[in-house]
N, C-alpha and C positions, 0 to 999 in steps of 0.2 A: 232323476239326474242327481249324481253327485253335488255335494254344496260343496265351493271351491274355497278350502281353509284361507283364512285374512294372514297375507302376509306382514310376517312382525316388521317391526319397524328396523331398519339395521343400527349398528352402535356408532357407527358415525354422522346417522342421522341425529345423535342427539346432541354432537358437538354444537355450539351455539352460532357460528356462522356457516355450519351445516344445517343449520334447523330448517332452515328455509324453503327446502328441496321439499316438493309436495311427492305424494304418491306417483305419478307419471314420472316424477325424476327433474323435472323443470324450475329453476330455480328462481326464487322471488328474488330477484333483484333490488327493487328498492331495501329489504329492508336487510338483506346481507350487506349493502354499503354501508349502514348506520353504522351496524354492531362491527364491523370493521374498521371504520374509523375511531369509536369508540374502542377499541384494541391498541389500535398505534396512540391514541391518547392515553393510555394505562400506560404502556410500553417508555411513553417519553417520560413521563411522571417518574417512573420506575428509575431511568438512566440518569434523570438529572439528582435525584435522592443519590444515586450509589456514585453519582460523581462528588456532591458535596459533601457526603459522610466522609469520602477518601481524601478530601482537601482538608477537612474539620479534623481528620485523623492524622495530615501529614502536621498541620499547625499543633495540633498538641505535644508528636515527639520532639519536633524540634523546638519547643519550647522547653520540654526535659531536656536536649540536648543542650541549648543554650544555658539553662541551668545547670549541666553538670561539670560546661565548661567554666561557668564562675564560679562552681564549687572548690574544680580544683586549682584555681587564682588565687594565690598567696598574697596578702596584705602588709605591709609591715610598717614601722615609722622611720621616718628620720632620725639619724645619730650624725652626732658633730663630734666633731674633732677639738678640742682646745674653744669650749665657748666660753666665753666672759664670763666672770658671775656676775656684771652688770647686767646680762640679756637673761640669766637663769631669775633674775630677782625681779625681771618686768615682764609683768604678765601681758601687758600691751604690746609687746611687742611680738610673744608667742603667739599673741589670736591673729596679729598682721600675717604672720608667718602662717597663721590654721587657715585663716581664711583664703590665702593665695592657693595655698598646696593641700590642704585637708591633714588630720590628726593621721591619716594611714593612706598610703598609696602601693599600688598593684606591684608586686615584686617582679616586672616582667621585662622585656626587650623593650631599649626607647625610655621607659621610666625618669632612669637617671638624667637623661640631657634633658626631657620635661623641666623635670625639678629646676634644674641648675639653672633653666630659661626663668621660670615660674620667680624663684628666688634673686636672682639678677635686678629680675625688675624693682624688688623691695628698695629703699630710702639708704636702709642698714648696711649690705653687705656687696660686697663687690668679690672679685676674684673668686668665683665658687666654683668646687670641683666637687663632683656626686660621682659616687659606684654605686651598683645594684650588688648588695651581700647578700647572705642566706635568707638572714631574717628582719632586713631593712635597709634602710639606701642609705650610705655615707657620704657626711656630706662637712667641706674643708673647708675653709672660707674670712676674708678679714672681715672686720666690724671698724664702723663711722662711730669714736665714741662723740657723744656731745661734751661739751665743756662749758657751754653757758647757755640762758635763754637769752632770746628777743623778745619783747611784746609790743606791738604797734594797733592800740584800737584791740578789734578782735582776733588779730592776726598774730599768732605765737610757733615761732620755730625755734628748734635747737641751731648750735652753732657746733660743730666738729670741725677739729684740725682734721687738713687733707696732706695725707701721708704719701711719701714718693711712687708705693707700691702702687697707689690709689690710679685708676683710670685717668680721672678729673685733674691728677698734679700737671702740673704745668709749671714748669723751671723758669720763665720767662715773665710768670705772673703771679703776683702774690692774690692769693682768695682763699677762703676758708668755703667750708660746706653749708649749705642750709637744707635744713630738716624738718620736715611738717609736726610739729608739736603732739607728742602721744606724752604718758606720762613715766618717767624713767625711775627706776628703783639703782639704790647700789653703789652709788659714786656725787662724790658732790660737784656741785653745778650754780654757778653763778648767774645771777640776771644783769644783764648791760642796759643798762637804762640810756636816755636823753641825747638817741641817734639819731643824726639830722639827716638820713638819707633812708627811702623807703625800702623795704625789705624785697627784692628781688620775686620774682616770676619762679615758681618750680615744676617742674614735671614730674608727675611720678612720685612726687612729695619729696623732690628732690632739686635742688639748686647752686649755683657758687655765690661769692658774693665780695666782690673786690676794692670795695668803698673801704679808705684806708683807715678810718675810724674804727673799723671793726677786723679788719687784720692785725693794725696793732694792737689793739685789745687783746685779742685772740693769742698773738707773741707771747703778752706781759702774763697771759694763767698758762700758758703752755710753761714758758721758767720757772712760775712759781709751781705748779703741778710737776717738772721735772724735782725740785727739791723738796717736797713734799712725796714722792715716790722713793728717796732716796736715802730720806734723813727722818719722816716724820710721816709714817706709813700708819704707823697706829693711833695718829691724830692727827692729821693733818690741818696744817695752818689754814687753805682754801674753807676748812668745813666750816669756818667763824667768821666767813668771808659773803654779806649779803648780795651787795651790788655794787656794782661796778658804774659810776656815772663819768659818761663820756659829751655831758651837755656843754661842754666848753673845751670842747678838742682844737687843739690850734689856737686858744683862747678867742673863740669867737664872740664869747660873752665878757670875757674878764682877762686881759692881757696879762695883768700881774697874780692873779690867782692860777691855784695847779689846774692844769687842763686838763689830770685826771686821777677824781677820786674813786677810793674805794670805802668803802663801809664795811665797817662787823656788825656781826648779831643785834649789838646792841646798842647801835649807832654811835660807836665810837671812828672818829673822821682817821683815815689813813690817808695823807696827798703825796699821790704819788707822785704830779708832777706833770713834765712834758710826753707825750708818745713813745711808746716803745722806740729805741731808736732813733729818737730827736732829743734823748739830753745834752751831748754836744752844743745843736743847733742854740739851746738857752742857757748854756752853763749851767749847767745841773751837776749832780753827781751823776755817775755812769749807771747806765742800769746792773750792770753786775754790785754796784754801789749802794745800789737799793734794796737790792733781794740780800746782800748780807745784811745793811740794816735791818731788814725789815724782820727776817729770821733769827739775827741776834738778838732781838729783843724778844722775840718769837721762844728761843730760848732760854733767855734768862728769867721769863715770868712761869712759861708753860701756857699763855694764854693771850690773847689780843684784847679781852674784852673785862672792861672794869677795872681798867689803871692807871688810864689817861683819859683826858678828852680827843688829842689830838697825836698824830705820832708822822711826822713832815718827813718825808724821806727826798726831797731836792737838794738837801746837805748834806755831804758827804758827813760820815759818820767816822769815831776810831774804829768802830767797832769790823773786827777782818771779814770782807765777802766771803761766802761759800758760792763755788761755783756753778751757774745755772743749769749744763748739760752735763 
């Protein structure tokens, strides 16, 4: 009898969840469930990899996208209009200014009214107006100059006249500005000493201050800083002018002595007398009375300091007033 050739194996028997199928054609079951399971677990392994490459690939472009949008974001700085050269000559007040707004801001929509918020808040400036230009944001704006310090303990502010334009003016009420103490370059500045009233609450490093000992103080360097602007620009008489002692305002200490002195450099006494505004009230000379003396002499030496010991302006002088405003 013929020997009956061994049928090959077919090529799908050798698939590996075909394997199983014996020669009759009957399929092992238990051990095609393993290698089938063991498939959809390859399978998921496989789907979660090609999902997270495609997450990990969408994060990267839009990280170059995010990048090439602040690539093409223009930076530029602030430019002022008409700034003091008191503010260009104090570096304090620039880094107030870096600090609030930063050395360079984004040339974009919205910028401008940022700044002009950002800058608002500052002690310094009021009335601000920003544009976004090409190559930096313009910016308009007045300036709180100071005109004297306070010091109480450790508590030191400037004092600025408040100007009509100013927010803070108020027609109904006399107050001057207070200022949280940086240090100022540029313009001379008085210290008021021997104030019997404590220096006000500020926000923002900002305050008024309407205690009458320090408004009229504030009066008396504002006339004398008007004729020094006017007449004595390249030397001004305030520069040889130390402090301002207002410890016997009203004569609270000393009825018959002046209620208020000033001092030079070099502690030569200037008595100026009753309060801005109250010479009347003691028969004084008038305060336009005073600022001619006190500038007549002003002129006739070129100097305040090392000519006298004392120089009394409560008596009317010959010598002609030059006028305050």
């Amino acid at each position: 009898m013929a020997r009956r050739k061994k049928k090959k194996d077919s090529w799908w028997s050798m698939l590996p969840f075909l394997a199983d199928f014996g020669k009759t054609g009957k399929r092992r079951r238990k051990k095609t469930a393993e290698t089938t399971g063991q498939i959809w677990m390859v399978l998921r392994i496989v789907a979660v990899f090609i999902v997270l490459s495609g997450v990990a690939t969408g994060f990267v472009y839009l990280d170059r996208y995010a990048q090439s949008i602040e690539d093409l974001t223009r930076f530029g700085p602030l430019e002022y209009y008409h700034l003091p050269e008191w503010v260009k000559a104090s570096p304090a007040i620039g880094e107030q200014i870096d600090k609030i707004v930063g050395e360079a801001v984004a040339l974009e929509p919205g910028t401008a009214e940022a700044v002009a918020v950002r800058l608002g808040a500052l002690p310094w400036l009021y009335n601000v107006y920003t544009q976004t230009a090409q190559e930096s944001v313009r910016v308009r704006a007045d300036w709180r100059k100071p005109m004297a310090i306070v010091q109480q303990g450790k508590n030191k502010v400037h004092i600025a006249w408040i100007e009509k334009e100013d927010p803070l003016y108020d027609l109904d009420q006399r107050r001057v500005n207070v200022i949280d103490f940086v240090p100022v370059e540029g313009i001379t500045m008085v210290e008021i000493t021997g104030s019997g009233v404590s220096i006000p609450r500020m926000q923002n490093g900002l305050g008024t201050w309407s205690a009458p000992e320090i408004v009229t103080t504030a009066e008396m360097l504002k006339a004398l800083g008007n004729m020094d602007r006017k007449y004595f620009s390249q030397k001004p008489l305030l520069g040889q002018i130390q402090r301002v002692d207002i410890s016997n305002f009203g004569g609270r200490k000393d009825s018959k002595a002046a209620h208020i002195m000033l001092y030079a450099t070099d502690g030569t006494e200037i008595r100026w007398g009753a309060a801005f505004g109250q010479a009347s009230t003691y028969a004084e000379a008038t305060e336009v009375e005073k600022v001619g003396s006190l500038y007549g002499f002003y002129r006739k030496y070129g100097t305040l300091i090392g000519k006298v010991k004392c120089i009394d302006l409560r008596i009317a002088q010959v010598i002609p007033p030059r006028p305050m405003d």
